[in-house]
N, CA, C and O atoms as a GROMACS GRO file, in nm:
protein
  288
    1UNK      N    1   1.825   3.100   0.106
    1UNK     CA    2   1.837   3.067  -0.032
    1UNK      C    3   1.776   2.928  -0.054
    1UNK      O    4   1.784   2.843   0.036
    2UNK      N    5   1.716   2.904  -0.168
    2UNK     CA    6   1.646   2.760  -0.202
    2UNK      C    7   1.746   2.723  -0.251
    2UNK      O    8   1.839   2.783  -0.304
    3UNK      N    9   1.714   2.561  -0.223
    3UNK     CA   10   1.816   2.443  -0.222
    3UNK      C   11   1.789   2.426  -0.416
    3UNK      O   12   1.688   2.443  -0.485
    4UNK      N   13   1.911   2.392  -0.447
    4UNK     CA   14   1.874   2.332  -0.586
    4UNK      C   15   1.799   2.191  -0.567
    4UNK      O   16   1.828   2.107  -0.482
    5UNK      N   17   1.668   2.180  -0.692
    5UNK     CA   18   1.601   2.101  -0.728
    5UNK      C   19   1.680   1.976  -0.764
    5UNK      O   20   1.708   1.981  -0.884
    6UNK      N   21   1.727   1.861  -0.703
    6UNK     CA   22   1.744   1.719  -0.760
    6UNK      C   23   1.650   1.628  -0.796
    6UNK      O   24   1.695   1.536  -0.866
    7UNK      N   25   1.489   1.623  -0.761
    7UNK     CA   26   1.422   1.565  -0.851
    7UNK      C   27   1.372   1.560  -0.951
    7UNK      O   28   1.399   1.678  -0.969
    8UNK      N   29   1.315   1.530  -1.051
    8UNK     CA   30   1.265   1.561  -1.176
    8UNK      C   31   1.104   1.454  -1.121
    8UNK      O   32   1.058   1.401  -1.020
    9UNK      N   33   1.064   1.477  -1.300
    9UNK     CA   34   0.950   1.477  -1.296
    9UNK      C   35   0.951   1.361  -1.439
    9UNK      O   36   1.040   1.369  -1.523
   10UNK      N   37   0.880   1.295  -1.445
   10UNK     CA   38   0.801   1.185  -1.590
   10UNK      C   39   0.731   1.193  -1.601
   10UNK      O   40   0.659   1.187  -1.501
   11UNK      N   41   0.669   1.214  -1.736
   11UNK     CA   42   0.484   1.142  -1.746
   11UNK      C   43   0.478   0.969  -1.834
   11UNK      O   44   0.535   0.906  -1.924
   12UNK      N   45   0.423   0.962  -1.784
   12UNK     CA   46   0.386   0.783  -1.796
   12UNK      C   47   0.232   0.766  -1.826
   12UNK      O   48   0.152   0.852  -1.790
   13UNK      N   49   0.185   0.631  -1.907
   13UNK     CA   50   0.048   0.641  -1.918
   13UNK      C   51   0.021   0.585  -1.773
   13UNK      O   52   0.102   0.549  -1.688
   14UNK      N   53  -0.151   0.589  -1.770
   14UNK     CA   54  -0.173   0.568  -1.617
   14UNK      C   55  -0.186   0.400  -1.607
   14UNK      O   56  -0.190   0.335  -1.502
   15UNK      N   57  -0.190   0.350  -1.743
   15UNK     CA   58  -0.182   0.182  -1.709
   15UNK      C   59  -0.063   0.158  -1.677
   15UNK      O   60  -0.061   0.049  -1.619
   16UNK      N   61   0.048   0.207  -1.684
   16UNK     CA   62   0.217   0.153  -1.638
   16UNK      C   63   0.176   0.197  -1.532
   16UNK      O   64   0.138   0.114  -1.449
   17UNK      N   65   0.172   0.323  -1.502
   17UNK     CA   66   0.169   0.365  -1.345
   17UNK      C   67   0.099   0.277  -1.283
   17UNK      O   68   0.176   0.219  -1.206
   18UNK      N   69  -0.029   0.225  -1.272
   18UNK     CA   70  -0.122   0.126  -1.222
   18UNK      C   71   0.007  -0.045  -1.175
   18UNK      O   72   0.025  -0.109  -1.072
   19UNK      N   73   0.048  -0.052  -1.278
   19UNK     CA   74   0.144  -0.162  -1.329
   19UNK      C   75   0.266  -0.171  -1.209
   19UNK      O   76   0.308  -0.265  -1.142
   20UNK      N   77   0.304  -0.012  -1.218
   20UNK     CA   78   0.448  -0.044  -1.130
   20UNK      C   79   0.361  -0.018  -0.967
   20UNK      O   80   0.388  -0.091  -0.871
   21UNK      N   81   0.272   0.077  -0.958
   21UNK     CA   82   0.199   0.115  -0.796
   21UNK      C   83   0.195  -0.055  -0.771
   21UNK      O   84   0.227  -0.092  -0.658
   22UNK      N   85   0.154  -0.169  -0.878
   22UNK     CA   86   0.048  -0.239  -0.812
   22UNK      C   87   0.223  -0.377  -0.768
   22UNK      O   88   0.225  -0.466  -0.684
   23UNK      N   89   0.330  -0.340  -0.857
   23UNK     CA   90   0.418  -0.435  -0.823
   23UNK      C   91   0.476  -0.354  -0.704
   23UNK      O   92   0.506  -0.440  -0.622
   24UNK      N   93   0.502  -0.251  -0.661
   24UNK     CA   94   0.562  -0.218  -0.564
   24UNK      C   95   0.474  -0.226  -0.481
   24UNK      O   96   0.537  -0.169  -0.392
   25UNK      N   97   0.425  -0.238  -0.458
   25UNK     CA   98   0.287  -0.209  -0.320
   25UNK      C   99   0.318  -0.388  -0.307
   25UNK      O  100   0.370  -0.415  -0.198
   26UNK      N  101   0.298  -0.496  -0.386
   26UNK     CA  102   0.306  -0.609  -0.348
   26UNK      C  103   0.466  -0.662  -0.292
   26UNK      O  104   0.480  -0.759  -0.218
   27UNK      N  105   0.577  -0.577  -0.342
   27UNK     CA  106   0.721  -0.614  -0.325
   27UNK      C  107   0.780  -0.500  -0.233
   27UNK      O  108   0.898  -0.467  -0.227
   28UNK      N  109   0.642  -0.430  -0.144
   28UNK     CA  110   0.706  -0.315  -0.072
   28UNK      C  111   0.844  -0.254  -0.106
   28UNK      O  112   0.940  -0.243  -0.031
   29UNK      N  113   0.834  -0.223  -0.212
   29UNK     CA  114   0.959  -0.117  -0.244
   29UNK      C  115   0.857   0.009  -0.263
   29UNK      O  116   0.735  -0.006  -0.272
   30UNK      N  117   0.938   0.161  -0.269
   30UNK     CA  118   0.900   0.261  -0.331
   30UNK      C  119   0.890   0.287  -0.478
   30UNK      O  120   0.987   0.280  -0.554
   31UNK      N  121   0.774   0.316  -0.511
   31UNK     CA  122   0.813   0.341  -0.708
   31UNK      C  123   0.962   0.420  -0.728
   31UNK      O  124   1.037   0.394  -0.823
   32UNK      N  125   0.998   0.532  -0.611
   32UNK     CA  126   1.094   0.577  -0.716
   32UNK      C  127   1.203   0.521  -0.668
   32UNK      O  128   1.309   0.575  -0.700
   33UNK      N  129   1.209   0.431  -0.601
   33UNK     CA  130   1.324   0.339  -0.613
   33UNK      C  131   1.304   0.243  -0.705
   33UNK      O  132   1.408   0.210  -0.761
   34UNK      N  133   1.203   0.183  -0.742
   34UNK     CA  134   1.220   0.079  -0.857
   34UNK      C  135   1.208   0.138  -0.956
   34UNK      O  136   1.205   0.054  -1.046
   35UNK      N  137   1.198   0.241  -0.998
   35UNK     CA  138   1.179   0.341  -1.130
   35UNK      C  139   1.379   0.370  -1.136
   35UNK      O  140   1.453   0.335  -1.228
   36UNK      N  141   1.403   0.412  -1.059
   36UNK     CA  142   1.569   0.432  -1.025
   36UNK      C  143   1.620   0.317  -1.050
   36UNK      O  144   1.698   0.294  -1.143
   37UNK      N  145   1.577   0.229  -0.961
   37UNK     CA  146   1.663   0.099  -1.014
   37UNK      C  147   1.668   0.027  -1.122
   37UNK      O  148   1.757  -0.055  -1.147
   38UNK      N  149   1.544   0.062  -1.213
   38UNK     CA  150   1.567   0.029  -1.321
   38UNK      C  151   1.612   0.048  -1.452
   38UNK      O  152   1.672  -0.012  -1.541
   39UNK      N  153   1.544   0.184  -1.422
   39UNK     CA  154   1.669   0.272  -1.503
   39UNK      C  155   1.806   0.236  -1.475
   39UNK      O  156   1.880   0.204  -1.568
   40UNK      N  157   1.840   0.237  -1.377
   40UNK     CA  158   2.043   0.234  -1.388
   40UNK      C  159   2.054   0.109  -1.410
   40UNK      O  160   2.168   0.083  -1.448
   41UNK      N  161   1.975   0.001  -1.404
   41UNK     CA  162   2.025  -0.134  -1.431
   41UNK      C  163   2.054  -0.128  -1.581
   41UNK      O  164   2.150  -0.174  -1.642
   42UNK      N  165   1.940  -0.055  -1.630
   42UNK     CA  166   1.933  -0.044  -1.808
   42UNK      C  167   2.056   0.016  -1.838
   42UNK      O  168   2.125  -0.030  -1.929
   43UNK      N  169   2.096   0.127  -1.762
   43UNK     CA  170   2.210   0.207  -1.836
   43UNK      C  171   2.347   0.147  -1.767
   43UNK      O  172   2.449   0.215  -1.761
   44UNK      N  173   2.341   0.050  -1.730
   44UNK     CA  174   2.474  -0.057  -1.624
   44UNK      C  175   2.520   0.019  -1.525
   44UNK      O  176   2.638   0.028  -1.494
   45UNK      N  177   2.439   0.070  -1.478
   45UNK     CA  178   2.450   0.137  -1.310
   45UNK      C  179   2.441   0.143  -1.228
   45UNK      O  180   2.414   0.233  -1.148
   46UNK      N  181   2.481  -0.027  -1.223
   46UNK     CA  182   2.472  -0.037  -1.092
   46UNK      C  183   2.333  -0.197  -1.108
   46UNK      O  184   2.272  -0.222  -1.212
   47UNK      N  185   2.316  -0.280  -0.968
   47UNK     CA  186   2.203  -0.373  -0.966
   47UNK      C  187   2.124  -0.302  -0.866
   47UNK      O  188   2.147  -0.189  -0.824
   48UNK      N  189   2.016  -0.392  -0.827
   48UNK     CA  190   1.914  -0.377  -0.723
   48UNK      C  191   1.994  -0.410  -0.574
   48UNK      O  192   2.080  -0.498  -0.566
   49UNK      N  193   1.936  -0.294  -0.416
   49UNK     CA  194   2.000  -0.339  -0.367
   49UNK      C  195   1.897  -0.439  -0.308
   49UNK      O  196   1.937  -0.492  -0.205
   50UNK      N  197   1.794  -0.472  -0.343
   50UNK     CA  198   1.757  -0.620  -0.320
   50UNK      C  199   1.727  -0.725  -0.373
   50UNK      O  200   1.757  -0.730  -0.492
   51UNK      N  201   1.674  -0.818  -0.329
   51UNK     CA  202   1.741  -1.004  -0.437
   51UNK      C  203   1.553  -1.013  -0.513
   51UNK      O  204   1.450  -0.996  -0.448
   52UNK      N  205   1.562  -1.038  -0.636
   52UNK     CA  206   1.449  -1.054  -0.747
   52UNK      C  207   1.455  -1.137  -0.786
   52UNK      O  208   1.564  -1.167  -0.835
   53UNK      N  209   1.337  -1.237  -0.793
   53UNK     CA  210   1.332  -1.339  -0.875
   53UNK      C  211   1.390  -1.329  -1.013
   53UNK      O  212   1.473  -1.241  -1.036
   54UNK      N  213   1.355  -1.407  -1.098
   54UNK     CA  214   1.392  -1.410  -1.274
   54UNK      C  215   1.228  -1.347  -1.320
   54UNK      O  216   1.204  -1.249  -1.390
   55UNK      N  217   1.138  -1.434  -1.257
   55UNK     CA  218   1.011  -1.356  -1.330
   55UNK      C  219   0.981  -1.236  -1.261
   55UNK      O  220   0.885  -1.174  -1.306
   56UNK      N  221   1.049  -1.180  -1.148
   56UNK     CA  222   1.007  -1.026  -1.145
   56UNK      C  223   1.106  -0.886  -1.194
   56UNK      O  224   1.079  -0.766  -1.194
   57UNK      N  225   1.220  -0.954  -1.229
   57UNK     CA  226   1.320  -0.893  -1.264
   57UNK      C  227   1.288  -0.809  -1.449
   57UNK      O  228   1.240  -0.889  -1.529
   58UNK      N  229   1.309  -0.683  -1.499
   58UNK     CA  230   1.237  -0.628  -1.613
   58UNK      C  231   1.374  -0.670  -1.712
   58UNK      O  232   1.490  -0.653  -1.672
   59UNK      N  233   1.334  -0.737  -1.869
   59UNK     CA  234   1.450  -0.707  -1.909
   59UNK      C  235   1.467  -0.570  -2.034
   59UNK      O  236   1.386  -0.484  -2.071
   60UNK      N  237   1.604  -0.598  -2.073
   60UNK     CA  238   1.648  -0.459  -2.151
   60UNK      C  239   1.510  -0.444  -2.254
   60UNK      O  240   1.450  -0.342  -2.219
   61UNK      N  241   1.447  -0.505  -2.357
   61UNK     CA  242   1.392  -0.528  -2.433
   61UNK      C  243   1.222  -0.521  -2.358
   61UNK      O  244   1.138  -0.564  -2.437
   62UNK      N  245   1.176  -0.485  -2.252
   62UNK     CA  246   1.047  -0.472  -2.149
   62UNK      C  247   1.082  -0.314  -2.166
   62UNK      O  248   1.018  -0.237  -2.238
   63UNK      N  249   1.195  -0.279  -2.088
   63UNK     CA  250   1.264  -0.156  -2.059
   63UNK      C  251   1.249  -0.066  -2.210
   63UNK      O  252   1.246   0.055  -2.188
   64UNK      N  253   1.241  -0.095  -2.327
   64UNK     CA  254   1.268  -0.016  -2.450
   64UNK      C  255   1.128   0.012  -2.498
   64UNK      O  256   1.093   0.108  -2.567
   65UNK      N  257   1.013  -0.139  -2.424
   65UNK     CA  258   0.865  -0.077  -2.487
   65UNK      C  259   0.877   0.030  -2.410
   65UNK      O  260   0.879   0.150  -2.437
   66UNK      N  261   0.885  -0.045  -2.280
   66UNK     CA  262   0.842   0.102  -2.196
   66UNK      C  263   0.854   0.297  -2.232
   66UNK      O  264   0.783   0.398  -2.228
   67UNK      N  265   1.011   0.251  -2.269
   67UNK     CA  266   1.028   0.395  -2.285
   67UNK      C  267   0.951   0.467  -2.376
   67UNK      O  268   0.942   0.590  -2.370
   68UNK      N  269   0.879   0.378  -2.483
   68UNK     CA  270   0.773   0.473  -2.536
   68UNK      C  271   0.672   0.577  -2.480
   68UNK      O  272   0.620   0.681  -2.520
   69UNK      N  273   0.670   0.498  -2.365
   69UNK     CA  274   0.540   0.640  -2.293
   69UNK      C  275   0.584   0.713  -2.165
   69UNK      O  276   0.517   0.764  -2.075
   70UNK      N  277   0.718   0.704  -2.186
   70UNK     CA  278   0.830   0.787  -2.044
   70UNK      C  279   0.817   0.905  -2.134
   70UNK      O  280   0.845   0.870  -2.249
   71UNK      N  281   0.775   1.074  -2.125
   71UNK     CA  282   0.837   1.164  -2.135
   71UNK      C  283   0.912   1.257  -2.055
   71UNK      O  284   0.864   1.316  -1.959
   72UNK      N  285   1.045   1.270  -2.102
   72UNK     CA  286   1.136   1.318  -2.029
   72UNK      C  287   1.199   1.470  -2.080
   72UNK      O  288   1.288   1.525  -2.015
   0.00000   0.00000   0.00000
């Protein structure tokens, strides 16, 4: 029997994508951990489990343009 599906899927424009590939690739995290982590930070779920500056940290109001080009 197949396992139920827990991932999903987003579309994003390809300049965010460019945006987050090019901050995670420099802060060796995985996108879908910083995509995860930021999301739940937005929805108070929790912090990062690692330490971020102030200028790399996204705030609520970064997080709300964004969601314009998240379709979910």
């Amino acid at each position: 029997m197949a396992k139920k599906q827990t991932r999903r899927s987003v579309s994003i424009r390809g300049s965010t994508y460019e945006q987050i590939r090019k901050y995670c690739e420099r802060n060796n995290v995985s996108m879908s951990e910083f995509v995860e982590e930021q999301i739940a930070h937005f929805f108070g779920n929790g912090g990062s489990k690692r330490e971020e500056s102030a200028e790399e940290r996204i705030e609520p109001d970064q997080l709300q343009d964004a969601a314009r080009y998240f379709t979910f």
